[in-house]
LUMZAKOL-180304 format. One record per residue (C-alpha): z, y, x; residue in three letters. Coordinates in steps of 0.1 Angstrom, whole numbers, m for minus. Each point is the difference from the previous one (the first is absolute). Layout:
(r (Z, Y, X), 'ALA');
...
This chain:
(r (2024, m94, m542), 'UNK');
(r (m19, 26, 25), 'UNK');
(r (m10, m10, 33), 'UNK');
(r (m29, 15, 12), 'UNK');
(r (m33, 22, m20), 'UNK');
(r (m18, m27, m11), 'UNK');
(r (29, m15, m21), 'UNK');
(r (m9, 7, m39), 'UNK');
(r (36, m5, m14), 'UNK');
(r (10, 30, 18), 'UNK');
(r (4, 25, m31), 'UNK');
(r (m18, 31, 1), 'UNK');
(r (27, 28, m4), 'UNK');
(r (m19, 12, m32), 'UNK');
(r (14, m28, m17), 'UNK');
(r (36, 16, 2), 'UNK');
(r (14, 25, m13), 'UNK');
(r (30, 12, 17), 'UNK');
(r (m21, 16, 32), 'UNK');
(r (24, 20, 12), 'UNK');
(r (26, m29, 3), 'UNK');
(r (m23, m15, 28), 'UNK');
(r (14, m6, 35), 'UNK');
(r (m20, 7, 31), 'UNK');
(r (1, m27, 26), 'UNK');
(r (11, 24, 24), 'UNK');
(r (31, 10, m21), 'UNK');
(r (13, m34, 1), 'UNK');
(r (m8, 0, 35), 'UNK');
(r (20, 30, 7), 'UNK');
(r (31, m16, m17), 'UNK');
(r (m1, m32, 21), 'UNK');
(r (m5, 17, 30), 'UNK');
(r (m35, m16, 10), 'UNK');
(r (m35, 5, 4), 'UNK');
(r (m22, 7, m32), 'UNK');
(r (m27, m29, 16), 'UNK');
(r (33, m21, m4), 'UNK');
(r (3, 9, m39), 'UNK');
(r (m37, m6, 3), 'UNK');
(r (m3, m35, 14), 'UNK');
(r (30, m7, m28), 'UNK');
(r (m21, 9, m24), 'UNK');
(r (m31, m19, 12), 'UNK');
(r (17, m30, 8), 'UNK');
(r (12, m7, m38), 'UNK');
(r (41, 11, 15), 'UNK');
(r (m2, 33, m25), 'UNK');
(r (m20, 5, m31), 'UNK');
(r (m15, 28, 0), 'UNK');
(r (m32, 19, m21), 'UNK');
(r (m34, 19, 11), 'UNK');
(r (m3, 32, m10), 'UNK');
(r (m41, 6, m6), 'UNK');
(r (m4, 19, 32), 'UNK');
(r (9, m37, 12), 'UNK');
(r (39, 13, 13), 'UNK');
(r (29, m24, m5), 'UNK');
(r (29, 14, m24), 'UNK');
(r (31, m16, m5), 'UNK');
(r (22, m1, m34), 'UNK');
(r (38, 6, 2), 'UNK');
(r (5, m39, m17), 'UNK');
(r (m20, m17, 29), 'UNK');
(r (17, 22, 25), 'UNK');
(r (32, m10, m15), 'UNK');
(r (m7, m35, m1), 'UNK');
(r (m17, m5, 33), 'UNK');
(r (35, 15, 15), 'UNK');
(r (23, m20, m19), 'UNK');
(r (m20, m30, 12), 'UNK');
(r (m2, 10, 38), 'UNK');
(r (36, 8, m2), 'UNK');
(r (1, 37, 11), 'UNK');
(r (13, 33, m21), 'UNK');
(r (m22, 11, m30), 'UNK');
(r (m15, 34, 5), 'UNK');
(r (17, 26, m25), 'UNK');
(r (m30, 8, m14), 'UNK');
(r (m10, m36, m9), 'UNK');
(r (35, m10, m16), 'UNK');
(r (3, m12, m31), 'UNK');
(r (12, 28, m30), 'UNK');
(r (33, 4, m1), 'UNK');
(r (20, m13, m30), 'UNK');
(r (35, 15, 15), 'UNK');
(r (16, 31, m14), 'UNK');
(r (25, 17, 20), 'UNK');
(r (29, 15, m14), 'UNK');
(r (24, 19, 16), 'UNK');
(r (36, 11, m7), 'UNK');
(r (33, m22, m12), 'UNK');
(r (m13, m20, m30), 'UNK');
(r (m35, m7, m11), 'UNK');
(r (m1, 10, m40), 'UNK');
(r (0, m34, m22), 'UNK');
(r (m37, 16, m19), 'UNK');
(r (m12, m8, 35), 'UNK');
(r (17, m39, m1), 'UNK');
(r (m16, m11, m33), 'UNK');
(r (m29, m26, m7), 'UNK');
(r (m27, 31, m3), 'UNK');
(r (0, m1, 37), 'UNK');
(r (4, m37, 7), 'UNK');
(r (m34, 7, 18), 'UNK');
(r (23, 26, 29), 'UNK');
(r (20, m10, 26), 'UNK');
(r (28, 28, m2), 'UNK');
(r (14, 7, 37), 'UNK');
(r (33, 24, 0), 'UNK');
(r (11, 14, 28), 'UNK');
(r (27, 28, 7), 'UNK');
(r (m12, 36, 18), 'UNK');
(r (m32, 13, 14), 'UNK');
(r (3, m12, 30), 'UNK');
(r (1, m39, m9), 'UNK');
(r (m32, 10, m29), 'UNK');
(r (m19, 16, 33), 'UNK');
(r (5, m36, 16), 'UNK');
(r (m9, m16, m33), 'UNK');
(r (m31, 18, m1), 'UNK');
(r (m14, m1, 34), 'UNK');
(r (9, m40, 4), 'UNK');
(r (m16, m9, m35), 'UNK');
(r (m19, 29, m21), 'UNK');
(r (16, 0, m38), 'UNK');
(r (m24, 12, m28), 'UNK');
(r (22, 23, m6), 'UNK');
(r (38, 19, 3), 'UNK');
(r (26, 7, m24), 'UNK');
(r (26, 20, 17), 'UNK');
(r (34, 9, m23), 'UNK');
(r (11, 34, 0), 'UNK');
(r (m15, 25, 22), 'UNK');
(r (12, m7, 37), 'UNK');
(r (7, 26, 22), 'UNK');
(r (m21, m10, 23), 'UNK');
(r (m29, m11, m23), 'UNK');
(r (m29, 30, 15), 'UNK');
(r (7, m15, 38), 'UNK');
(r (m1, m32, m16), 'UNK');
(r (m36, 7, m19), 'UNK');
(r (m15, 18, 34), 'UNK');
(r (8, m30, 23), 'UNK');
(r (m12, m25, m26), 'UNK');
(r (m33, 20, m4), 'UNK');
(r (m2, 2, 37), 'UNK');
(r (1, m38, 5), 'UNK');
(r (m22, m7, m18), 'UNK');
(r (m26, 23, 11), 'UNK');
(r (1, m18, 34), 'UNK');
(r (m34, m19, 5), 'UNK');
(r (9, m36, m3), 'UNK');
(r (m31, m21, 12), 'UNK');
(r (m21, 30, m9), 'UNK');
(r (10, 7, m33), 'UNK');
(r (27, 18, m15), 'UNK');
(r (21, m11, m31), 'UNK');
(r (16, 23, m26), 'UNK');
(r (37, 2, m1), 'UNK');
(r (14, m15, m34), 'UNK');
(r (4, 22, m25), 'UNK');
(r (40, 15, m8), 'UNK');
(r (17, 4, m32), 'UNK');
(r (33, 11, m7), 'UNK');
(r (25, m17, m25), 'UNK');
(r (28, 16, m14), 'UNK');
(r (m8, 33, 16), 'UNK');
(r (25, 31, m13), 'UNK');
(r (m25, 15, m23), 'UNK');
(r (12, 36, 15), 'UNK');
(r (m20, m11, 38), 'UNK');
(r (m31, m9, m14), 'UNK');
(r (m15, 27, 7), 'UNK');
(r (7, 2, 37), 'UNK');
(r (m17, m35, 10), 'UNK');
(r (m19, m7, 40), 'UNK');
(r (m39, m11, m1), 'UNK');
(r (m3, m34, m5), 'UNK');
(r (18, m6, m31), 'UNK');
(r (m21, m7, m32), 'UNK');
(r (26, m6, m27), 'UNK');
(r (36, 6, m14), 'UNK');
(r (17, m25, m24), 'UNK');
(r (32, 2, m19), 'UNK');
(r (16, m27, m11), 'UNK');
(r (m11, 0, m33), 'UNK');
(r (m32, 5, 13), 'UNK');
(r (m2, m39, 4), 'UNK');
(r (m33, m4, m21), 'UNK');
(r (m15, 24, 21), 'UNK');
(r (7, m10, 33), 'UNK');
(r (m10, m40, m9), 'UNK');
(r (m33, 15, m11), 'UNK');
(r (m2, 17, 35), 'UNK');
(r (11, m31, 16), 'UNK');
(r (m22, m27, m14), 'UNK');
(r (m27, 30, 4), 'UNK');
(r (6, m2, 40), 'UNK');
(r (4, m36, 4), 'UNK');
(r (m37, m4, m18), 'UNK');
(r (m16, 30, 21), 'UNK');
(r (14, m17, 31), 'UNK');
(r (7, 35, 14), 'UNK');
């Protein structure tokens, strides 16, 4: 536990090795709407773990953010949630390869247009899409989720979840927006479980 500079359990940041997954003070601050010196006493009084970086600054890691908030009852910062283990699939009928005990470990969430998957998305980030067919609408649909998620949220920004396409006529392939990283037919089903348990262990 870190409380003040003289504590010797505070772990040196050396010691970790995701750096770049380190949380300013002031980040969390921002999110909550306070003062940094509030994050600050937090920190100091035992309330929130945090580590010393060895220019002796206070750095926070997204699983003591989380965990901290969870406690004190108020929303987890996006960038400290926990990796997503929900696929989102959207169009009539998820495809039974997608049902099967390969991917006991994902939580498959259908829903039925664009518009509900935008929702989906912006209210709890899937690792990933698979969208059936190729919607008319699927470039607006690929700008606005790219957009949203560029928004600064607590002073970082997230990537959008990557979009695949089932059961896409093979004759509009060629013709696909930015943002979509793959194409699946339904026989394709080895393939796109590889991509899928790929995703779910990448965490994005």
């Amino acid at each position: 536990m870190t409380t003040d500079r003289e504590t010797p359990s505070a772990p040196p940041l050396a010691n970790f090795r995701n750096v770049s997954g380190l949380l300013r003070p002031s980040e969390l601050a921002r999110h909550l709407s306070v003062h940094p010196k509030t994050v600050t006493e937090w920190i100091r009084s035992g309330r929130l773990l945090a580590i010393r970086t060895p220019g002796n600054q206070f750095r926070l890691s997204a699983d003591d953010v989380r965990a901290f908030c969870e406690r004190e009852g108020v929303p987890v910062p996006t960038f400290a949630a926990a990796a997503s283990r929900s696929l989102l699939y959207v169009g009539s009928t998820a495809p039974l390869t997608l049902r099967g005990a390969r991917y006991r470990d994902v939580s498959l969430t259908a829903v039925p247009s664009l518009f509900h998957a935008l929702y989906a998305c912006l209210r709890e980030p899937p690792f990933a899409l698979l969208i059936e067919g190729l919607p008319r609408d699927l470039r607006d649909f690929a700008d606005a989720l790219r957009t949203a998620f560029a928004t600064p949220v607590g002073g970082r920004t997230d990537r959008a979840p990557p979009i695949y396409l089932y059961d896409t006529p093979a004759r509009r392939r060629g013709v696909l927006p930015l943002g979509v990283a793959g194409v699946f037919a339904p026989e394709e089903r080895d393939e796109l479980g590889k991509t899928v348990r790929s995703q779910l262990r990448s965490g994005r």
